[in-house]
Every structure is written in C-alpha cells, then in structure tokens.
C-alpha positions as CSV (number, residue, x, y, z in Angstrom):
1,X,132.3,-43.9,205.7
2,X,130.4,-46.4,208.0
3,X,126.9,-44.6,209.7
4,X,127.2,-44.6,213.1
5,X,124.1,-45.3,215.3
6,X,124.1,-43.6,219.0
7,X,122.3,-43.9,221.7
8,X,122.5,-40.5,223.8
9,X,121.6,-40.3,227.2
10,X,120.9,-37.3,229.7
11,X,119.7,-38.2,233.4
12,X,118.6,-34.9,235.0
13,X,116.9,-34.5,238.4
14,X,113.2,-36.0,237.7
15,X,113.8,-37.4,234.2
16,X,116.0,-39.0,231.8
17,X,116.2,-37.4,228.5
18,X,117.3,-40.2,225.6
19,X,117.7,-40.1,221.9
20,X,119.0,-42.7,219.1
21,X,120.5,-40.9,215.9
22,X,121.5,-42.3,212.5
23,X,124.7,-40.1,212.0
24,X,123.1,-36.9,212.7
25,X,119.9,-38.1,211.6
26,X,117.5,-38.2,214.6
27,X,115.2,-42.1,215.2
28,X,114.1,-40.9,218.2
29,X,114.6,-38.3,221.1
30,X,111.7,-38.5,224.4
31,X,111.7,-38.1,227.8
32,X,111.5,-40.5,230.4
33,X,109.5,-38.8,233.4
34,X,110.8,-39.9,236.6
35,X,107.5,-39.8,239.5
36,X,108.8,-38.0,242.5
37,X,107.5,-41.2,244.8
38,X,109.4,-43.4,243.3
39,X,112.7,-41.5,243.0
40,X,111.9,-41.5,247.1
41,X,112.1,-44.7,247.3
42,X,115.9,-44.2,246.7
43,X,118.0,-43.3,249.2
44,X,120.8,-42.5,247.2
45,X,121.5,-41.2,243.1
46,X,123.7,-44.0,242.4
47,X,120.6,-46.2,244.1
48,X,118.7,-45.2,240.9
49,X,121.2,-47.0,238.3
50,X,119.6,-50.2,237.7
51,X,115.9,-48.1,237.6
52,X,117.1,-45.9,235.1
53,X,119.0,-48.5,232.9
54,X,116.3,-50.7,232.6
55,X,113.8,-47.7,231.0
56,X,116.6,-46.4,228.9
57,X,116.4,-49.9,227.4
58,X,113.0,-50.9,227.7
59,X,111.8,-46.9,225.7
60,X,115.0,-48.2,223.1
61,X,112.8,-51.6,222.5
62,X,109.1,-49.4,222.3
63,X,111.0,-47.2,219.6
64,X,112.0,-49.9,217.5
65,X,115.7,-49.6,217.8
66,X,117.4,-52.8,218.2
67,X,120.2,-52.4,221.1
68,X,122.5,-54.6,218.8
69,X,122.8,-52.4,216.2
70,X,124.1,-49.4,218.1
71,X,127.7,-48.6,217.3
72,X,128.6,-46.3,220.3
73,X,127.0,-45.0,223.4
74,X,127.1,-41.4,224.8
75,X,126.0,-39.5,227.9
76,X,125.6,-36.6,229.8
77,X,129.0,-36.1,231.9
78,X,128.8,-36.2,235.9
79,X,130.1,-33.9,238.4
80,X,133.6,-34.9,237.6
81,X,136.9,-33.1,239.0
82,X,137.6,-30.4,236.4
83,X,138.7,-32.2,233.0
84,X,139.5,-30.7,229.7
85,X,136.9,-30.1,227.2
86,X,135.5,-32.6,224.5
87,X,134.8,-36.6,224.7
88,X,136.4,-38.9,227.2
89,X,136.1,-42.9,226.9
90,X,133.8,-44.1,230.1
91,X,136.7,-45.9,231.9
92,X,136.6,-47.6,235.7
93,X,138.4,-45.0,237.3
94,X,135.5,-42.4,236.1
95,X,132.7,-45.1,237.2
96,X,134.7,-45.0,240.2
97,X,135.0,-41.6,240.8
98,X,131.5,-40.6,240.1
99,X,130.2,-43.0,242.8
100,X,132.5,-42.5,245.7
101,X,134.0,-38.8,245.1
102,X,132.1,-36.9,242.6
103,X,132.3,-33.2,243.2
104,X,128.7,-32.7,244.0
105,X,125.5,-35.1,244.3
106,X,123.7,-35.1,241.1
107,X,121.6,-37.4,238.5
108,X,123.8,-36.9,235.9
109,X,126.5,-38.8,237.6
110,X,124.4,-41.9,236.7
111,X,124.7,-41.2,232.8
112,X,128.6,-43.0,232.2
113,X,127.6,-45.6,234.5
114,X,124.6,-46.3,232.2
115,X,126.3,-45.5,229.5
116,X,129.4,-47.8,229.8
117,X,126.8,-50.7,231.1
118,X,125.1,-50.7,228.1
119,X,128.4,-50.7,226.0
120,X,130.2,-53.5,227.5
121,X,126.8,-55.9,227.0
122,X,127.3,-54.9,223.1
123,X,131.2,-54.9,222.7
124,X,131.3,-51.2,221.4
125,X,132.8,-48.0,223.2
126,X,131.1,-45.4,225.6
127,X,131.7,-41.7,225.9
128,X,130.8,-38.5,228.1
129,X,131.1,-35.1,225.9
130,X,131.5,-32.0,227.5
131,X,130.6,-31.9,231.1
132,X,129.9,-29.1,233.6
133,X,133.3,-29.2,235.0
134,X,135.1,-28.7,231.9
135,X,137.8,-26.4,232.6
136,X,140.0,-24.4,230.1
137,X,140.1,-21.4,232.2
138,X,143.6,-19.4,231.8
139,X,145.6,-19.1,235.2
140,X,144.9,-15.5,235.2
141,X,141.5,-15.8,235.2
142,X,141.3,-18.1,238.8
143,X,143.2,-15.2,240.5
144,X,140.9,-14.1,243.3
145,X,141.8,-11.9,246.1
146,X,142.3,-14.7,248.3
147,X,144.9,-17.1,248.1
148,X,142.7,-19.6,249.6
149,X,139.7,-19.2,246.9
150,X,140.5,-19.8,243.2
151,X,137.1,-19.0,240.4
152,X,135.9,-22.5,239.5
153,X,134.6,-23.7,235.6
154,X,131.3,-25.0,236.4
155,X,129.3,-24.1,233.0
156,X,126.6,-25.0,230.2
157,X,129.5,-26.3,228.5
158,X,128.3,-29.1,226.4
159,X,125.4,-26.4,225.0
160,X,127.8,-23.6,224.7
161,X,130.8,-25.1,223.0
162,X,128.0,-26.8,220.9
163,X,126.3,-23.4,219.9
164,X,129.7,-22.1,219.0
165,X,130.9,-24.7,216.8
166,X,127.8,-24.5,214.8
167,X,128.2,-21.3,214.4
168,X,131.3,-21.8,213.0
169,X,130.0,-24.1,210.5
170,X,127.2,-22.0,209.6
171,X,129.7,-19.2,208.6
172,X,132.1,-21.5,207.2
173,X,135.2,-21.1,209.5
174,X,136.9,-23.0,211.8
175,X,136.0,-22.7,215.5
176,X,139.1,-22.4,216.6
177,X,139.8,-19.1,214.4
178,X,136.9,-17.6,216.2
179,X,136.2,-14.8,219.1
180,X,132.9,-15.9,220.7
181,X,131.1,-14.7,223.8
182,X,128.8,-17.4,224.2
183,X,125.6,-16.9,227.0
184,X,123.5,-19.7,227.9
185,X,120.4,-18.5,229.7
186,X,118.3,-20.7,231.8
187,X,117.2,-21.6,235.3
188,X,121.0,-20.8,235.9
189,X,122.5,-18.4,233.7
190,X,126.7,-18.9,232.4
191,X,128.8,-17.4,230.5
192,X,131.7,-18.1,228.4
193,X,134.7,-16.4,226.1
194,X,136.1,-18.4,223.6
195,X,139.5,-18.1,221.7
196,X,141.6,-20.7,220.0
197,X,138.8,-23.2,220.7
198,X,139.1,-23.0,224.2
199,X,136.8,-21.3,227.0
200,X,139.9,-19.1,228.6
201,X,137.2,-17.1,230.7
202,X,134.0,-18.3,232.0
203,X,130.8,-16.6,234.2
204,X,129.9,-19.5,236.7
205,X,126.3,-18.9,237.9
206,X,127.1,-18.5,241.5
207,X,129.0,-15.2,240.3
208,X,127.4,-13.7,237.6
209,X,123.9,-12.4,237.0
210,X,120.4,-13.5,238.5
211,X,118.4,-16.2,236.4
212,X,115.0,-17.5,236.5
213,X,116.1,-19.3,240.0
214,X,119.2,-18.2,241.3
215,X,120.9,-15.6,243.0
216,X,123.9,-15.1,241.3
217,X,126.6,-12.7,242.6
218,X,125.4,-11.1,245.7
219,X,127.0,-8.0,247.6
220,X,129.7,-9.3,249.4
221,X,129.1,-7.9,252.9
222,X,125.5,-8.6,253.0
223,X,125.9,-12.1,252.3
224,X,128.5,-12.2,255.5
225,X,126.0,-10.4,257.6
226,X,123.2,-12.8,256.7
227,X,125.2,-15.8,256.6
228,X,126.1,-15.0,260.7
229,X,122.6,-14.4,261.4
230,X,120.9,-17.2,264.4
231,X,119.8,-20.4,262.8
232,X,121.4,-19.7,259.1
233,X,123.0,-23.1,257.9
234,X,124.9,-23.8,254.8
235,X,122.1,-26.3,253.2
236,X,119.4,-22.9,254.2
237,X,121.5,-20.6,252.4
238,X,122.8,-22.9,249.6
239,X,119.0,-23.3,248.7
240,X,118.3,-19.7,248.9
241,X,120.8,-18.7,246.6
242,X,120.5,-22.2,244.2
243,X,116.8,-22.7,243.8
244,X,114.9,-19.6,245.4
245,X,116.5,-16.5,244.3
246,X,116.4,-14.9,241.0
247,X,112.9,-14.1,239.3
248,X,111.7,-16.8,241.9
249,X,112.7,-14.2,244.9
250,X,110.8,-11.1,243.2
251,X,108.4,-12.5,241.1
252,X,107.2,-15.9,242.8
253,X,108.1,-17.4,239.3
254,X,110.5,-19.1,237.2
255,X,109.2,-19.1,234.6
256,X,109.6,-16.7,231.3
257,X,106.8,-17.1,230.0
258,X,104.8,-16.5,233.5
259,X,106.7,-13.0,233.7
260,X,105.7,-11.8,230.1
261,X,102.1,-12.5,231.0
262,X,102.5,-10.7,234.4
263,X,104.3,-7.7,232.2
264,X,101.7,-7.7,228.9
265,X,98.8,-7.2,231.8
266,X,100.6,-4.2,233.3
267,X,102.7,-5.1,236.2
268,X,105.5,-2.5,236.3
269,X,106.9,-4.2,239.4
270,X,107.7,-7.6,236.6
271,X,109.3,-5.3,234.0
272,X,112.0,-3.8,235.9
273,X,112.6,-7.0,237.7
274,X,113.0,-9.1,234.2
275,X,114.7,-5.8,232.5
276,X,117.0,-6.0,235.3
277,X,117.9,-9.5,234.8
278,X,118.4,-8.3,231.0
279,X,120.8,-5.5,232.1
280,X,122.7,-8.0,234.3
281,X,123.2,-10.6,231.0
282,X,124.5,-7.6,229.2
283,X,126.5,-6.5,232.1
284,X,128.4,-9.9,232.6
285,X,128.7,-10.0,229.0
286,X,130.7,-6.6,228.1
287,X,132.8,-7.9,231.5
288,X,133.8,-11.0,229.2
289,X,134.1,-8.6,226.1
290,X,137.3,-7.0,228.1
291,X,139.0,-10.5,228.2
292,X,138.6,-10.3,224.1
293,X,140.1,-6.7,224.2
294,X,136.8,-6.2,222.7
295,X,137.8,-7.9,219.7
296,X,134.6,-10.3,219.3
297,X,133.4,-12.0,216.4
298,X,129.5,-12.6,217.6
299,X,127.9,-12.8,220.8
300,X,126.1,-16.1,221.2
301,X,122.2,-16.3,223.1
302,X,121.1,-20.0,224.0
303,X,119.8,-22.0,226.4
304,X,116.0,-22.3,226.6
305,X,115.0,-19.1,228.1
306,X,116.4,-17.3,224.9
307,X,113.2,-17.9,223.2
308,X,111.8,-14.5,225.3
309,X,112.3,-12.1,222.3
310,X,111.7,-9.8,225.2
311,X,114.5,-10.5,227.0
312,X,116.9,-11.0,224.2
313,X,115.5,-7.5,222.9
314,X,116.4,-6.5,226.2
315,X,119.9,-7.4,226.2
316,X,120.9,-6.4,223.0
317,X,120.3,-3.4,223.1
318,X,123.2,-2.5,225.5
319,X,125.9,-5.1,223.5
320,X,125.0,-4.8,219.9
321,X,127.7,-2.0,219.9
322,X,130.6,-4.9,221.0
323,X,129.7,-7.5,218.4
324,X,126.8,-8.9,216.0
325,X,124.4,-10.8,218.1
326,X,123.0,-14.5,217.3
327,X,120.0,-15.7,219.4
328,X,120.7,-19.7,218.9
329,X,117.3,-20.6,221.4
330,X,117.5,-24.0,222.9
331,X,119.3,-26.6,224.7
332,X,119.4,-29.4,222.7
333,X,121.9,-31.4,224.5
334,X,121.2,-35.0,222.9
335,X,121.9,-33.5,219.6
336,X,125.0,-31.7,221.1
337,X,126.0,-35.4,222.6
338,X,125.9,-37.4,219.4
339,X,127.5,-34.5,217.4
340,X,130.9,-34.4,220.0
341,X,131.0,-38.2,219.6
342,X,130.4,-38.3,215.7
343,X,133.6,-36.0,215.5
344,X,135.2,-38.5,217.4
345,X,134.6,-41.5,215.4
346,X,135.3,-39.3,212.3
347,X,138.8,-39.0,213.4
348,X,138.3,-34.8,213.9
349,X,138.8,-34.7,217.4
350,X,141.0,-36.6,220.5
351,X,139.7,-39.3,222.9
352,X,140.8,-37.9,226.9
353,X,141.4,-40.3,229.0
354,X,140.4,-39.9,232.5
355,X,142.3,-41.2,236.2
356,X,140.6,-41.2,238.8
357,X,141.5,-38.0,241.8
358,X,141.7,-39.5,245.3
C-alpha cells in the first residue's frame, strides 16, 4: 500500500492549527498565531484567505516538507448546511456555499477553500472530515414542542466520532457494533449517543449543560423575561449566553485550571460552582443513556477540559452505575483529520459529495 502524505489544516478564530503526517505518522503539527491587529485589518473571514494560505505554505516550507510530495489535503469543515457524517471531496458548490451562505460566520469556513487551493496547484484531491454540522439525528429526536423549532446537530463531531472509533479499535470491535455516549467538554460542552455508527441523538451546547463559557440550557421563562427587557438585542444576548456565561458568569474564569487553584486555596463559592457544572455533564449524560434504553457499552470523556481529574472525578461518580467510563483527554483534531481521510484512501469508508443549498 502507497504511504499517503497529508497536509491537515484547522483555521480557528485567532490561529490556524496545521500538521503534515506520513500515514499516521506525525512530520509536523504547530500553530500559526494569528495577532488580533492584523486579523482587523480584515473586514471580512473570507478577506483572510489569501493571508492564511500563504502561512500555511510558507510554515510547510520552514518544516521541511516539500508541497509536491503531498498526496491529499484535508481541513477542518465550515459552517456547512447539515451534511452527513465522514469525508466530503472539496467541490465548487461547497467553496460556494461557504462564502456566500454559510450557516454562521466563522474561521473555519476558510479551511476547504485553503484546502482545495492548495490541491488544485498539486493535481491531488481535497477533503473536509467531520464538520460541526454533521447531522445523523433520528426524526424523533428534532421533535420539539413547536412545530416551528426543530433541535439542530451542531457538535464536536470530528473529536467525538474520532474518540469513539478509537475506542473501538482499542477494544477490537467494530464501531458500528457499539453503544457509546460520547461527551466532549470544552469552552462549549456536547454531547452525543452513538448506535450503528451513527450519532441518532445529540446535546447541542446551546441546550445542554454550562461549560467553561457558555450558558447552556437556561430556564425557559426567565430567558423570555430578560430577552423583553429595554435595550436587550439579539447580538447582547447571543454574547451572554455564547462567550460570557458558564464558569465565566460565576467565577470570572474560563479556565479549569484557574478554578482548581481558586478551590485547592479554599473558595467554597468555586466548588459548588465547578461541582455543579460536573452534576450537569452527568445530568445530560444519563438524559442520553435513556435514548440507549440504558444499554451502553462505555461512556466517553474528551475534549481538553477532561484533563481536570477533578471534574471527571466529579462526573463519574453519578454515571459509573450506567456504563464503564473512559476519560480519552484531548482534542486532537489534526490527528482526527488525517485519520478520516486515511480511511478514505484505504478504501474503508465513502466519499459524500456535496450541492450547494440556495
């Protein structure tokens, strides 16, 4: 079998994560930091392209990794409408839709565009894997009580269906035979329940428990009531609820590590509020378990704020007694990249195509 060498890329809001791998063999993975002036000197993401593409290439060079030699390209998927899950070939219609109708602004609509730019120079294919909108939700599970509002699938996918099918391999079975609850906890917190390879039921993190930043679900009523309060706006509330609620609200931090500190020197008021967020994990989870009929074959901890033993202690202490817990720390979402696309190229897995939604 010919090795494959990928070039992985990951724009996120003030940096540009990349990586080149040798099959599954790590070159190189870094960082690119992205200065807040001159990001401002965009007015628009999709003004950013040819800024970003040229680092991407010119770290590549510093690395030693000749562009030539690269057999396939992959990136971080945009806000795309919601797809299916797995790798899609980077197409026009998706270049399309990511620049003039993506569901929401964001940097990681730059990563096809990159991706596929880079590709076409060298002849060879590019490929998203897994992005936030991936939606394999059953109907039942979109049911709200309002015809007019439907529960959307916006998720850690790409870490969470990662984590799961290396846990499969790690035990040896196939990942489609598997019952996994699968929580990724990080500045937003999602959850997932997987069956027949497929996420059926999913924890968005506008709806399920608080994180390090966000609000997650909220009593119903006192939302209205604050929402029709004089001078509350959508963008004021949208920010409130996205980047200022959470262990941010109570604790003036989002960070784990901060809180620990706060609790190891004796601040009662940071132990219930981060044993609360623990209870709420463990809450949302055993909410997922009844999707399984609590038949669950391992309960699955990622995402970087994981690493807290004290938080993980936390939580499984209440969901130990549904299924064996495995605390998989991390978000390694290069790795996660280049693994979807190797399974691809190895003939294990199905290219989607994608049209464009007008």
């Amino acid at each position: 079998m010919a090795k494959e060498r990928i070039l992985a890329i990951n724009p996120g809001s003030t940096s540009t994560k990349i990586g080149v791998y040798d099959d599954d063999q790590a070159i190189f993975v870094t960082t690119i930091s992205h200065p807040r002036e001159e990001l401002d000197s965009f007015k628009e993401i999709f003004d950013q392209y040819e800024y970003r593409k040229r680092l991407v290439l010119e770290v590549m060079e510093q690395n030693g990794v000749d562009r030539h030699t690269l057999t396939a390209v992959v990136a971080r998927g945009g806000l795309l409408p919601p797809v299916p899950a797995g790798a899609f070939e980077v197409n026009d219609d998706m270049i399309w839709q990511l620049k003039y109708k993506p569901q929401n602004e964001h940097a990681s609509n730059l990563g096809a565009p990159i991706a596929k730019a880079i590709a076409d120079e060298l002849g060879i294919k590019a490929y998203i894997y897994d992005p936030v909108t991936v939606d394999e939700m059953s109907e039942i599970a979109k049911i709200t009580g309002l015809p007019e509002m439907r529960r959307k699938s916006l998720i850690h996918a790409l870490n969470m269906r990662a984590m799961a099918h290396k846990y499969a391999e790690e035990i040896k079975k196939p990942y489609e035979s598997l019952r996994l609850i699968v929580a990724h906890l990080g500045g937003g917190i999602t959850l997932s329940y997987h069956e027949n390879g497929k996420m059926i039921d999913v924890i968005s993190d506008e709806e399920g428990p608080f994180s390090p930043e966000r609000t997650g679900c909220l009593p119903l009523f006192q939302v209205l009531e604050m929402a029709t309060q004089p001078g509350s706006d959508f963008k004021t509330l949208y920010n409130k609820v996205k980047r200022q609620g959470g262990l941010m609200a109570h604790l003036g931090t989002n960070n784990a590590k901060e809180v620990e500190e706060m609790i190891a020197a004796g601040d009662k008021h940071a132990e219930l509020i981060y044993k609360a967020m623990g209870y709420n994990i463990a809450k949302w989870i055993g909410n997922l378990a009844t999707v399984a009929k609590g038949k669950v074959d391992c309960i699955i901890l990622t995402g970087g704020v994981a690493y807290s033993k004290m938080l993980t202690d936390f939580i499984k202490e209440r969901i130990e007694f549904i299924a064996p817990v495995k605390i998989m720390a991390g978000e390694n979402e290069i790795e996660a990249l280049v693994k979807g696309v190797l399974r691809i190229r190895r003939g294990q897995e199905k290219v989607n195509v994608f049209t464009k939604v007008v």
